[in-house]
C-alpha positions in Angstrom: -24.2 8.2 17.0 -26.2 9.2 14.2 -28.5 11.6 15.4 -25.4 13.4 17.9 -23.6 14.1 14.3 -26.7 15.3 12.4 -27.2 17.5 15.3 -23.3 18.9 15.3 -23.7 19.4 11.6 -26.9 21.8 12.1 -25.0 23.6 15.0 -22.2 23.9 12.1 -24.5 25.5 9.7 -26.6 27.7 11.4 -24.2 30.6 12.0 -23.2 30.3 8.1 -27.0 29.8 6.9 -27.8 33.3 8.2 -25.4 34.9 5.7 -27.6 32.9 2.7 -30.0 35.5 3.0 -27.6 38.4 1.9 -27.8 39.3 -2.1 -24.1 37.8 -3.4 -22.8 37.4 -6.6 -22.6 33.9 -8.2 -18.9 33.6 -7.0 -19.1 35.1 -3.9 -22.4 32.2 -3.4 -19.9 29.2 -4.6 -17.0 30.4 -2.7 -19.6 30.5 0.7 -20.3 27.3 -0.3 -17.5 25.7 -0.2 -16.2 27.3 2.8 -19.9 26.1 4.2 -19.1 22.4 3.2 -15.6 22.1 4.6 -16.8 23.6 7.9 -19.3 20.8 7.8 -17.1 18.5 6.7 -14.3 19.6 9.4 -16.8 19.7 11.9 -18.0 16.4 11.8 -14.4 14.9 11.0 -13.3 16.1 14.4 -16.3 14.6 16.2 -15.8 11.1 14.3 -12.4 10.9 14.8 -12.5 12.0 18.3 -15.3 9.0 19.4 -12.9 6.4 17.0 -9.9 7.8 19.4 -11.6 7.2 22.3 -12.6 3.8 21.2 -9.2 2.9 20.4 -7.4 4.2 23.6 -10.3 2.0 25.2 -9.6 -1.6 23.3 -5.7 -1.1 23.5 -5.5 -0.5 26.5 -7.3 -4.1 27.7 -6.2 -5.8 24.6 -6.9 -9.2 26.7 -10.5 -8.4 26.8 -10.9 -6.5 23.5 -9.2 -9.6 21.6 -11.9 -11.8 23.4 -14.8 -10.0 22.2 -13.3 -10.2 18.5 -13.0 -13.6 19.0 -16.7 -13.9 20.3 -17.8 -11.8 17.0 -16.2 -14.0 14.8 -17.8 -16.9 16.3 -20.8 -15.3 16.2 -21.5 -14.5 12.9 -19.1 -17.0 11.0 -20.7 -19.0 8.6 -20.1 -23.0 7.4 -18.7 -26.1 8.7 -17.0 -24.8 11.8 -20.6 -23.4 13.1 -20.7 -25.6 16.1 -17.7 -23.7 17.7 -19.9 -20.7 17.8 -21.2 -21.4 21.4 -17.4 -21.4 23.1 -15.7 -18.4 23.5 -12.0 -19.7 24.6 -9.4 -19.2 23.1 -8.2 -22.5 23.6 -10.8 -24.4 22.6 -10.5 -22.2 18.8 -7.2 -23.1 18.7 -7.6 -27.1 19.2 -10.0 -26.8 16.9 -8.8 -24.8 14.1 -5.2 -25.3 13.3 -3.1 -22.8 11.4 -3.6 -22.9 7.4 -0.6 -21.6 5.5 -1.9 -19.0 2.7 -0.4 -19.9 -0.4 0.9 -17.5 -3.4 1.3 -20.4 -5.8 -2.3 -21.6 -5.1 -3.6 -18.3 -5.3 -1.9 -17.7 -8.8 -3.1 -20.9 -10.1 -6.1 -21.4 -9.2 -7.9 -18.7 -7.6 -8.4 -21.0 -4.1 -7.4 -19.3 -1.1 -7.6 -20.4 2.9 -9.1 -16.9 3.0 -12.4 -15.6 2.0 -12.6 -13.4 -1.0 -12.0 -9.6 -0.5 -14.2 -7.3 -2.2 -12.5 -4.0 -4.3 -12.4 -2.1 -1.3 -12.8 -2.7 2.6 -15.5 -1.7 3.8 -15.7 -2.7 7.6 -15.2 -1.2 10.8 -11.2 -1.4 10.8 -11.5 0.4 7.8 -13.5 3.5 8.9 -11.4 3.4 12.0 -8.1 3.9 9.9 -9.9 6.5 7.6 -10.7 8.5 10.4 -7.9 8.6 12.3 -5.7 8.6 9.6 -7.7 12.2 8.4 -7.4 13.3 11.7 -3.0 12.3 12.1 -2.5 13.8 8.8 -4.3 17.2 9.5 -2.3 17.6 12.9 1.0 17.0 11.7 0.1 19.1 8.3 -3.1 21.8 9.0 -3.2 23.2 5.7 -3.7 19.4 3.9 -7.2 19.5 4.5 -7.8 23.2 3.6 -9.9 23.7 0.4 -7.9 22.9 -2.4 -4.9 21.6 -0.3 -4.7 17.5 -1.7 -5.5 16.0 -5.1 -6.3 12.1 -5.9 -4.0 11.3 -9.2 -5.1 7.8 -9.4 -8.8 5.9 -9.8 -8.4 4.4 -6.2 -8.1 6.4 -3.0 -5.2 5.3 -0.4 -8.4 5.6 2.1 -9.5 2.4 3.2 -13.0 3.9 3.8 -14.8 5.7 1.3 -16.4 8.8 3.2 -19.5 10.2 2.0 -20.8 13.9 1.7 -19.5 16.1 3.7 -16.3 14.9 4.3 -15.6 14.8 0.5 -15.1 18.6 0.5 -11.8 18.2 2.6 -9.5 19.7 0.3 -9.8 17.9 -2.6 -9.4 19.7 -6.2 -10.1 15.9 -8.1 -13.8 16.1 -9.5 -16.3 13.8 -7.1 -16.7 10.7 -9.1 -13.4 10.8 -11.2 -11.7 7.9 -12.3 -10.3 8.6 -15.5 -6.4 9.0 -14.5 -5.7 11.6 -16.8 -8.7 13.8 -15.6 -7.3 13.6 -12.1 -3.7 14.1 -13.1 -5.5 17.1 -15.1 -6.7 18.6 -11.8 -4.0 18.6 -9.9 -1.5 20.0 -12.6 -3.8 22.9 -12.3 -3.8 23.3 -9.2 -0.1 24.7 -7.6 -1.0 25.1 -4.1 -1.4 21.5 -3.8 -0.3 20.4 -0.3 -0.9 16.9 -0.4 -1.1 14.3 -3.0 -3.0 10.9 -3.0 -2.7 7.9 -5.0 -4.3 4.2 -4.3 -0.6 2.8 -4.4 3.1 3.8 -4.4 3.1 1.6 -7.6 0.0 3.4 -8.9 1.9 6.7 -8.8 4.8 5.7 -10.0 3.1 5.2 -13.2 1.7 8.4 -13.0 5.1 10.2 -13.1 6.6 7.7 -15.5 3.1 8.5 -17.7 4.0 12.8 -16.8 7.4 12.7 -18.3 6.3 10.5 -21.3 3.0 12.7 -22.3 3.7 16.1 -20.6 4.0 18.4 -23.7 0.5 16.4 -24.7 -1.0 17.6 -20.9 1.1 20.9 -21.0 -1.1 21.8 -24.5 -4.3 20.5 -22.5 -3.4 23.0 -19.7 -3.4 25.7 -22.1 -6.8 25.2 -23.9 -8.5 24.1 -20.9 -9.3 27.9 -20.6 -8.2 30.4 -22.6 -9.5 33.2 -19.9 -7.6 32.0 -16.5 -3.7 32.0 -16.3 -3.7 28.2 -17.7 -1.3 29.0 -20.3 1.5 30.3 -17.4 0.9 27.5 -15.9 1.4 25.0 -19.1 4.7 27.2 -19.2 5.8 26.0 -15.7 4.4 22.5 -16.4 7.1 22.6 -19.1 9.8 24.2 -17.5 9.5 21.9 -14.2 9.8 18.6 -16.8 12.8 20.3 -18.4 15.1 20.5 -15.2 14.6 16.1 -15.2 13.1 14.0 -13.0 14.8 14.5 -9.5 12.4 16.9 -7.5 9.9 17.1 -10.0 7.0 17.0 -7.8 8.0 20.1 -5.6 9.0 22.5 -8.7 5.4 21.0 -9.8 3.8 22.2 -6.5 5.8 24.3 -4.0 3.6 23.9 -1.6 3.7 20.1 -1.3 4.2 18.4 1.9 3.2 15.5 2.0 2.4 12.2 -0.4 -0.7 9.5 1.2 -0.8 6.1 -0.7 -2.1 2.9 1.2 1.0 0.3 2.0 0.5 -3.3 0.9 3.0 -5.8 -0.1 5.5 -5.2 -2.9 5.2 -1.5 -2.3 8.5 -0.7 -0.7 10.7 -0.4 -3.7 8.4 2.2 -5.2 8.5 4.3 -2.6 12.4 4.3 -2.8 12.2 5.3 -6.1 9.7 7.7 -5.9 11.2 9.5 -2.8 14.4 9.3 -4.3 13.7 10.9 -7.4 10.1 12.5 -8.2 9.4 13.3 -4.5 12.3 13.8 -3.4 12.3 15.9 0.0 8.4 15.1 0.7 7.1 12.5 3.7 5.5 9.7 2.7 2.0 8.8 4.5 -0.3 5.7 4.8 -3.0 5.6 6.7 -2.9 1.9 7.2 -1.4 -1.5 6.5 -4.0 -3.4 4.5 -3.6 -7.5 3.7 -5.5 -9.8 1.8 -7.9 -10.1 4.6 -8.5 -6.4 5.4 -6.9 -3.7 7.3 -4.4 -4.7 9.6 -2.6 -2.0 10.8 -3.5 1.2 11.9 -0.9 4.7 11.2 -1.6 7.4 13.6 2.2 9.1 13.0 2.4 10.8 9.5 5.3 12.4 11.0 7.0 9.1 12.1 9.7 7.2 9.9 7.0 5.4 7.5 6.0 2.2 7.8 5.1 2.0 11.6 1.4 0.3 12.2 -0.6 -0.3 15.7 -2.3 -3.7 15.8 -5.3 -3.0 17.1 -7.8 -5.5 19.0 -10.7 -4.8 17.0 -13.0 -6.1 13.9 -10.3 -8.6 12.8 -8.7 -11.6 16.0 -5.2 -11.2 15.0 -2.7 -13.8 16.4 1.1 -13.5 15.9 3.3 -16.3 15.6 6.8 -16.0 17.2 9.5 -16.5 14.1 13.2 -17.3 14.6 15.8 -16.6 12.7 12.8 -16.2 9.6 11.2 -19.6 10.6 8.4 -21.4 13.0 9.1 -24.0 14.8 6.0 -25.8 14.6 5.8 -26.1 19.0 5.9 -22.7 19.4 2.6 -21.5 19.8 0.6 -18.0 18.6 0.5 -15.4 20.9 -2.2 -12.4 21.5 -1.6 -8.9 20.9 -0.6 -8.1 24.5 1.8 -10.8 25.0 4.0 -9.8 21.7 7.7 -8.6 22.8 9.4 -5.3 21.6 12.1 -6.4 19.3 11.0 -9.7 18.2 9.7 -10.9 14.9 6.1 -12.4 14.3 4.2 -13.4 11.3 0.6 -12.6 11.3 -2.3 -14.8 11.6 -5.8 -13.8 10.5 -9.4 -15.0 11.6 -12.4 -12.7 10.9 -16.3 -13.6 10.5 -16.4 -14.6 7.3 -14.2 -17.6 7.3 -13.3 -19.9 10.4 -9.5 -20.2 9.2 -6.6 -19.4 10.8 -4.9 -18.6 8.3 -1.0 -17.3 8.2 -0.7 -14.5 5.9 2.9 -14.6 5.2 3.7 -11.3 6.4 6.7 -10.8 8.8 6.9 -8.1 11.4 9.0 -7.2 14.1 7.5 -5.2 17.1 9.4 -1.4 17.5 6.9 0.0 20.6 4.0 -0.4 22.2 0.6 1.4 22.5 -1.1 0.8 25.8 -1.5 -3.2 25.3 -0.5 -3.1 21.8 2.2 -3.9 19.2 3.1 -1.0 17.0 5.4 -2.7 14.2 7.1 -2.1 11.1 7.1 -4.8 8.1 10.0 -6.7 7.4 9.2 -9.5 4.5 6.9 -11.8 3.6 7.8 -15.5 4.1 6.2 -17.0 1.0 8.4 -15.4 -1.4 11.1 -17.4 -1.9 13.1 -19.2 -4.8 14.0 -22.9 -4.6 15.4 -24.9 -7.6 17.9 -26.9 -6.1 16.5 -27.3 -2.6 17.7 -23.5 -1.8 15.6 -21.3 0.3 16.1 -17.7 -1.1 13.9 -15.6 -0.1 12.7 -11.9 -1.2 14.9 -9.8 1.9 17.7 -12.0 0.5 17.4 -11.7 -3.3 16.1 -7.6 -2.5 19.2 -7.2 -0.6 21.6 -8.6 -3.3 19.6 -6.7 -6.1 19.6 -3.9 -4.1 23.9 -4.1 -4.6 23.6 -5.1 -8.0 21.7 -2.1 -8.9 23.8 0.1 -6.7 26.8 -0.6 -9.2 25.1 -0.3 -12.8 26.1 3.6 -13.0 23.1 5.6 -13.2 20.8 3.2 -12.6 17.6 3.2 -10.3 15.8 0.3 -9.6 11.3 0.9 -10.1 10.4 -3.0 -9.9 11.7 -6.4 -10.3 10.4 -9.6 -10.4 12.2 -13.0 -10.0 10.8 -16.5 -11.6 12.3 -20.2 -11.4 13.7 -20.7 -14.8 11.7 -23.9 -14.9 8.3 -21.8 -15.2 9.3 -20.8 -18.6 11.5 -23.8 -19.8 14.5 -21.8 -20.1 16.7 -23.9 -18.1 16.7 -26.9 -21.4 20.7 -27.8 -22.1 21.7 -25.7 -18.8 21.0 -25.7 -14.8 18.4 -24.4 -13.2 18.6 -20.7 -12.3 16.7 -17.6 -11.8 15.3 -15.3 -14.4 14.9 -11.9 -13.3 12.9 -9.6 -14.6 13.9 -5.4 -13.8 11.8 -2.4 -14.4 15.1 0.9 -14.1 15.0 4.6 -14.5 18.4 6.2 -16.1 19.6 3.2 -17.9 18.5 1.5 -21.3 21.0 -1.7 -21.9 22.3 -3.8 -19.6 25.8 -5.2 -20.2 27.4 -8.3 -19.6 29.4 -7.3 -16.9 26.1 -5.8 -15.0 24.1 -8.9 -15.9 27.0 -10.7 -14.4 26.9 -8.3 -10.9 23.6 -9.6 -9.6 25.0 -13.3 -9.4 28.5 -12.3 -7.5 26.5 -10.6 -5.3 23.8 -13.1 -5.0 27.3 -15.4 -3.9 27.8 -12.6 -1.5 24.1 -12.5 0.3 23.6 -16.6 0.3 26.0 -19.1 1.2 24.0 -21.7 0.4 23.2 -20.4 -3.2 27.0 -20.0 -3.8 27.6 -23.4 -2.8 25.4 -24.9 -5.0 26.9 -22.3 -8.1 30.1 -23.4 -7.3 29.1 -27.3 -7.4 27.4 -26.6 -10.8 24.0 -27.0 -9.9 23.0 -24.2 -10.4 23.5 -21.6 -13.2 23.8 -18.1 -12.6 20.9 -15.5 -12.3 19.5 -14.0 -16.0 18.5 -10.9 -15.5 16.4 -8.9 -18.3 15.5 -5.5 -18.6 11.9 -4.8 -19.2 9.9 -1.5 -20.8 7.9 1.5 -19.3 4.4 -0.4 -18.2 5.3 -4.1 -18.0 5.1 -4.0 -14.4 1.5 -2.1 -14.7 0.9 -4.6 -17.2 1.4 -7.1 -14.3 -0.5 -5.5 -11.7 -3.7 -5.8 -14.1 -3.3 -9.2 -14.7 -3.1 -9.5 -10.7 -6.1 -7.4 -10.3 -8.1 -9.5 -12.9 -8.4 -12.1 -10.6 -11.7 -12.8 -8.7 -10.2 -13.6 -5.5 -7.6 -10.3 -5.5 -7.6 -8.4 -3.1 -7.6 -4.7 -2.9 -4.7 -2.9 -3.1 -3.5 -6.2 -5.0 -0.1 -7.0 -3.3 2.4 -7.0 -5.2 4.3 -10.3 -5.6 8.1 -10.8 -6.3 8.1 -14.7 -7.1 5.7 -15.3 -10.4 4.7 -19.0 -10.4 2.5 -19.2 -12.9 4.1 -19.4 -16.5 1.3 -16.5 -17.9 2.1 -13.9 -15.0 5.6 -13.9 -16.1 5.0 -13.8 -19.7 3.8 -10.6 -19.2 6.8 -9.2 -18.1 8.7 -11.8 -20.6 7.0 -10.2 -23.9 8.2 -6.4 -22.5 12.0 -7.5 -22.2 14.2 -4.8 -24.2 17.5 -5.4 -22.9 
């Protein structure tokens, strides 16, 4: 594979390498250049992409056998006490032998012990080369100018690419300086730049901060703009910079860059909320885009429809031997066994259940999703929730589509007021519940409002009553007291995210969890309350 794309990439330059000879001024020579790498870099993204298509269409479409021969490569090259299994192949036989392990949030909190292995900062397997490709290749069909030089800008340290391309594929379109990770620099760049078509950030929560961080410091980055070079037309653009801020938050990012079609950030858990807010207000009118679905274990999911409602993955048969377990009404019934890609059903609800190479464990990750179509063999599926975040202090099960869907409400009646983050804690965790019941503290991260009243403090519990019947018997019996709900400052969530991301065994993106469980996560939303 190899040698076929060193020899497309000479076929690529030799029409261009002629013109090297020809005397050119030092401008002309860098603007050849450039124009040299992105053919290059086009060139070869084409052929890559076009072999991983191929590939793809060829696994999904005998999921059966391609599942089999995941399976075998797990067994293969797994390592530890379950070596002995490596000689069997069936499917069966793993599954007598390895029962299902429930991942827990709590455990990974606490102690850093997970059922699966530890993930590295970025994936670097062949699901995620797969997605990288294919998600390069998706994006530039539904948008052909992204990938033009100078068309997308990186505003954040990580990429939403699972894959980290090298030379020449670097040159597609990006105005960020190779190697940048201070966010400031990148944000820098593609202030600069108003053509921009697309922009890219690791995370929906990542660029969140990014605007939040625009509006706070943009008369400090506005005065950057302008001395950055005294001899270009920085200073008109400092002008607009200032201008755009002026006219407030909703639509920002298109009076920023007119040209802008399109916003790639990699989905992971606890994501969905920013990217309400965000296309709400600061990209409003612009498509959101991720390239894939990535989980504590790796990438899951596979997005080859930026032009598709977002959120909608393939599972594919390939590096990963992904099992989904049939869920009713948000449950398992522990006889009801996994199934394989190619037996899922359109319409029904699954949680998915991970095995790869580096650890024999079938483990269930928690995440819910219900299958919308199918590719060849193949589920493509949207995420719904993920099972282990739920509330309990009184034998309750509340979990996070509940207590989202009641906050949601809540939120939708404090006037002015849109929600960026939330987290939720058992009061226990922080000993708040001495001389009262048990309840829920709830921490909430808004845009257009700065003090929450009584009566909107008060909102979240009626409608909590409205959601759960179960939690509103319990509040009328007394045993439990009603939700407190706090308003935190600009950064506590990022604040959060850090403290996540500390961790040895996080993962990358870190998901994002709703339910804190260990009493020093929420503390660091606790010691950013204002309101």
């Amino acid at each position: 594979m190899l040698l076929l794309l060193l020899l497309t990439t000479l076929l690529l330059l030799l029409p261009l390498a002629m013109l090297l000879w020809r005397p050119r001024s030092q401008d002309a020579r860098q603007s050849w250049l450039v124009r040299l790498q992105h053919r290059v870099a086009w060139g070869a993204l084409c052929w890559a992409a076009a072999w991983q298509q191929k590939r793809l269409a060829q696994s999904t479409l005998h999921a059966g056998q391609s599942q089999q021969q995941a399976l075998r490569r797990c067994l293969r090259r797994a390592q530890g006490p379950h070596c002995p299994l490596r000689g069997s192949t069936d499917i069966s036989t793993f599954r007598n032998h390895l029962p299902l392990t429930k991942a827990s949030q709590a455990q990974e909190e606490e102690s850093g012990e997970q059922p699966l292995p530890p993930t590295s900062n970025r994936y670097h397997g062949e699901a995620s080369l797969q997605a990288t490709l294919l998600g390069l290749a998706a994006l530039n069909k539904a948008y052909p100018e992204v990938l033009a030089p100078g068309g997308t800008a990186r505003v954040t340290a990580s990429s939403p690419w699972p894959y980290p391309l090298p030379w020449p594929w670097h040159a597609l379109g990006q105005v960020s300086p190779p190697g940048a990770k201070d966010p400031r620099i990148l944000l820098l760049e593609a202030l600069r730049s108003p053509g921009l078509r697309a922009l890219e950030a690791g995370t929906a929560a990542e660029l969140l901060d990014v605007f939040l961080d625009l509006e706070a410091h943009g008369e400090e980055l506005a005065a950057a703009i302008a001395a950055g070079n005294p001899g270009a037309p920085l200073p008109r653009r400092a002008a607009e910079l200032r201008e755009a801020l002026e006219q407030g938050t909703r639509g920002l990012a298109l009076r920023l860059w007119p040209k802008l079609q399109v916003v790639v950030t990699l989905d992971a858990g606890g994501q969905a909320e920013a990217v309400a807010a965000l296309g709400a207000l600061w990209c409003q009118g612009l498509t959101f885009f991720s390239p894939a679905y990535a989980a504590s274990g790796g990438v899951l999911g596979l997005s080859l429809w930026p032009e598709q409602p977002h959120g909608l993955y393939l599972l594919p048969p390939g590096a990963h031997f992904i099992e989904l377990l049939p869920l009713k009404e948000g449950t398992w019934e522990e006889a009801t066994p996994a199934v394989l890609l190619a037996e899922a059903q359109k319409g029904k609800e699954y949680e998915l259940v991970l095995t790869n190479h580096a650890s024999l464990t079938r483990c269930r990750l928690g995440d819910v999703v219900q299958v919308v179509s199918v590719y060849n063999q193949c589920p493509v599926v949207k995420f719904i929730c993920r099972l282990g975040q739920t509330l309990s202090v009184r034998g309750e099960v509340t979990g996070e589509d509940v207590f989202s869907e009641a906050l949601g409400r809540a939120v939708g009646q404090w006037p002015g007021a849109k929600l960026l983050d939330h987290g939720w804690v058992e009061s226990r965790i922080l000993d708040s519940s001495e001389g009262s019941a048990p309840h829920y503290e709830v921490f909430v991260a808004l845009k257009g409002l700065r003090n929450l009243s009584e009566e909107n403090r008060d909102k979240l519990d009626h409608c909590l009553q409205e959601t759960s019947a179960h939690y509103k018997h319990l509040r009328f019996r007394g045993s439990m007291g009603p939700a407190q709900v706090h308003l935190v400052g600009q950064g506590a969530f990022r604040e959060l995210r850090a403290a996540l991301a500390a961790c040895p065994s996080a993962p990358f993106p870190p998901e994002m969890p709703r339910v804190l469980r260990h009493k020093s996560l929420a503390q660091c939303l606790q010691r950013r309350v204002v309101s």
